[in-house]
C-alpha positions in Angstrom: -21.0 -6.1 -29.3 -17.5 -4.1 -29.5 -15.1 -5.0 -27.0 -14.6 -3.8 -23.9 -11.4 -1.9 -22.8 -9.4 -3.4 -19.4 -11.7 -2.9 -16.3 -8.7 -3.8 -13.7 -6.3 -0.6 -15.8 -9.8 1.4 -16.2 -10.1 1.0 -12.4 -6.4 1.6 -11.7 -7.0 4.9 -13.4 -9.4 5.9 -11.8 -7.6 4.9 -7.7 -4.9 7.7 -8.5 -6.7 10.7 -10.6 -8.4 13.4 -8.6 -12.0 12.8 -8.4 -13.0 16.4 -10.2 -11.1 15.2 -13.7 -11.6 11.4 -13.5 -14.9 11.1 -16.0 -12.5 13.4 -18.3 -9.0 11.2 -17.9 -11.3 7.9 -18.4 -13.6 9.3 -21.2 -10.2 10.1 -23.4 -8.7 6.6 -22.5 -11.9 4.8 -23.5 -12.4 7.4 -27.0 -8.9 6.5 -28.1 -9.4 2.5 -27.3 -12.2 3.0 -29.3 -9.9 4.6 -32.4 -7.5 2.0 -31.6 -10.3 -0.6 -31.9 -11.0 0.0 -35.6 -7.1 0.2 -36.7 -5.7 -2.6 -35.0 -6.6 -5.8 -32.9 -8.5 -6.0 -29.9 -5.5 -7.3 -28.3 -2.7 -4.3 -29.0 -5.4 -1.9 -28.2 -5.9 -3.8 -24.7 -1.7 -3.4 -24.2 -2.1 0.2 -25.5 -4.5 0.8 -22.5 -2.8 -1.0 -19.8 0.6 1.2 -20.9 -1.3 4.1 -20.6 -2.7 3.7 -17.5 0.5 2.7 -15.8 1.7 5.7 -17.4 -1.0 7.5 -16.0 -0.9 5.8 -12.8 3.1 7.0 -12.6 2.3 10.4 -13.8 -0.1 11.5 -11.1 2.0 10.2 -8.5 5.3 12.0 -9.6 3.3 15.2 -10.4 1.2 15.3 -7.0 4.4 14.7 -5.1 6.2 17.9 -7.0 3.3 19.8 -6.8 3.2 20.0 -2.8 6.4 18.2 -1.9 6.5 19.7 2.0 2.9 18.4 2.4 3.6 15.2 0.6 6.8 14.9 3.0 5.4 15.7 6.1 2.2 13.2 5.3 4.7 10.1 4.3 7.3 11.0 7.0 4.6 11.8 9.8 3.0 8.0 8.6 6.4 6.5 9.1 6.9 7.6 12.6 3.3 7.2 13.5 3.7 3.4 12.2 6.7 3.0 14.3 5.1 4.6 17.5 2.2 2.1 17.1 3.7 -0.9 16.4 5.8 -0.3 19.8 2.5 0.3 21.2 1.3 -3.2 20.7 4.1 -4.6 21.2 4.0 -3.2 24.6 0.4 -4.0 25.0 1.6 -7.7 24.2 4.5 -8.0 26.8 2.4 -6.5 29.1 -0.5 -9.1 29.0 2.4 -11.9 29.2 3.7 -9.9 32.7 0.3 -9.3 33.9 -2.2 -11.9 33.1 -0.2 -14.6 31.6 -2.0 -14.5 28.5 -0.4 -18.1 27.7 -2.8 -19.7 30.8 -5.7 -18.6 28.0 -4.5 -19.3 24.3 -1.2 -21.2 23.1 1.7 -19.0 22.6 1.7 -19.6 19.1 -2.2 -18.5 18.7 -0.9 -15.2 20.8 1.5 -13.9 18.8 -0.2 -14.7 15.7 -2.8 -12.5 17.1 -0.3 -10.2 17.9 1.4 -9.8 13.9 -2.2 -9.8 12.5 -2.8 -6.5 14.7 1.0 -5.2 13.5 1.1 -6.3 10.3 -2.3 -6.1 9.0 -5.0 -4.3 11.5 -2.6 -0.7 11.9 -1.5 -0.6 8.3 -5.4 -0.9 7.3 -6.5 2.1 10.1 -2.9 4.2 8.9 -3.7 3.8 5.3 -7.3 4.7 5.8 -6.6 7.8 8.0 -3.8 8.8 5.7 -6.1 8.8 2.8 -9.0 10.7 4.8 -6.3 13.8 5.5 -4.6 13.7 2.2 -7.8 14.5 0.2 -8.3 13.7 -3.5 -4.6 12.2 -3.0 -5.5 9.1 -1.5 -4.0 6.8 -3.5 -1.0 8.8 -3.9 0.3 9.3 -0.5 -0.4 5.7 0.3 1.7 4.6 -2.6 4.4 6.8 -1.8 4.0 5.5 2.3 4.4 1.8 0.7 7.4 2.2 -1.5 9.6 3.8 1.1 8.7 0.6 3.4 9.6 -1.8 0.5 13.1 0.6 -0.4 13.3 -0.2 3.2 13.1 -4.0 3.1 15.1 -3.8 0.0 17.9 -1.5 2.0 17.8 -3.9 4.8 18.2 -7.2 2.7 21.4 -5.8 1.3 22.7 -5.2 4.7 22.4 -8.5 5.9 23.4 -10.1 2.9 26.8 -8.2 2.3 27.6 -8.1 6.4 26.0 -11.8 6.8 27.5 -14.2 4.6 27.1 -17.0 5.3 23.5 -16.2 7.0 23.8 -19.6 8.7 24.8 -17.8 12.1 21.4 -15.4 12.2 18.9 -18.3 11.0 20.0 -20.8 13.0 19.0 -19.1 16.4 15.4 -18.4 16.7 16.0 -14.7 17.6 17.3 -14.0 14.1 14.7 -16.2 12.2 11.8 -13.8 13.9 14.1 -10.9 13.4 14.1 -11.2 9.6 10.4 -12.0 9.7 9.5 -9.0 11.5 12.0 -7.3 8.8 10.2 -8.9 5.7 6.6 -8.6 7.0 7.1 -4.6 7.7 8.2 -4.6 3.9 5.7 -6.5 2.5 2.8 -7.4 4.3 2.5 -3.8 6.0 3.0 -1.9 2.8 0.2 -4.0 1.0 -1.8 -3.4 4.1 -2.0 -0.1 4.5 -2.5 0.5 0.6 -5.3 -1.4 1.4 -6.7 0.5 3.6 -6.1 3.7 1.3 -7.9 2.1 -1.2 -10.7 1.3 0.9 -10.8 5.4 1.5 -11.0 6.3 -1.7 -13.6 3.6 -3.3 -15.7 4.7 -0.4 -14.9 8.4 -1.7 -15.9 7.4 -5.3 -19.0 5.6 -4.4 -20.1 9.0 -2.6 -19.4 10.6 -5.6 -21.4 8.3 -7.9 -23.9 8.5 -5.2 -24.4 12.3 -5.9 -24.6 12.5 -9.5 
């Protein structure tokens, strides 16, 4: 039995290409493994493949964003302000149940706003990701990746703030306002971003199931 090449790289592949070419892309990675294969060990040719679908991975990104860079612009940018505008929402929604109702008479405070960063952090990434990938068409993966690294550029961007105007940070994590503030800062960075690729991803193995479902 010959060995197999890398299913997690094969499948990483196959995330980011458009679905019309992916049995082509795939079916040269796996006929060049197979060269590989009988010329060297099982382990270099298992390395080649992962470089080459990183490379691969990398390529179709870069090359979808330059081939339609006002679309690709206006779908990240639009998914940036439409994150903001609904994580305001429920935030809203949350101070509003406090005014209203109470919510604390029903669950604990911390249960609440646990609640509350699970819908943020996790629930509207997975929906944005999903609808982003539904209107960016055969670019699922692409536009989600691209929503995802601005966030963490972001992060990164906001870390370096607070580090060169905050030193010492002892000041901002000593109050409980500024511990929550630079959670909120390192959740939209990193939770939120893995979220919504999530949800992208979901999109487009749903996409490729269809397709497989066809043939």
């Amino acid at each position: 039995m010959s060995p197999k090449s890398p299913r997690a790289a094969a499948r990483l592949v196959e995330l980011f290409v458009p679905l019309p070419s992916a049995e082509a892309v795939l079916g040269d990675l796996e006929e060049e493994f197979a060269g590989r294969l009988s010329r060297s060990r099982h382990g270099a040719a298992r390395r080649w493949y992962w470089r080459q679908a990183l490379r691969t991975t990398a390529h179709l990104v870069w090359g979808s964003a330059r081939a339609a860079p006002w679309s690709t612009a206006a779908l990240v940018l639009g998914s940036l302000v439409l994150a903001t505008v609904a994580d305001r929402a429920v935030n809203g929604a949350a101070s509003l149940l406090l005014a209203n109702i109470n919510a604390y008479d029903y669950v604990g405070a911390l249960w609440f706003w646990r609640a509350v960063d699970v819908i943020r952090f996790v629930v509207v990434p997975v929906a944005l990701g999903w609808s982003c990938a539904t209107i960016a068409r055969d670019r699922e993966m692409v536009i989600t990746a691209l929503i995802a690294g601005v966030l963490i550029a972001v992060l990164a961007w906001n870390v370096g703030v607070l580090i060169q105007h905050l030193v010492p940070p002892g000041p901002l994590l000593g109050s409980p306002g500024g511990r929550r503030f630079l959670y909120e800062i390192v959740q939209m960075g990193t939770t939120f971003p893995l979220s919504l690729v999530a949800g992208g991803m979901m999109r487009r193995i749903q996409q490729l199931r269809a397709v497989r479902s066809v043939r």
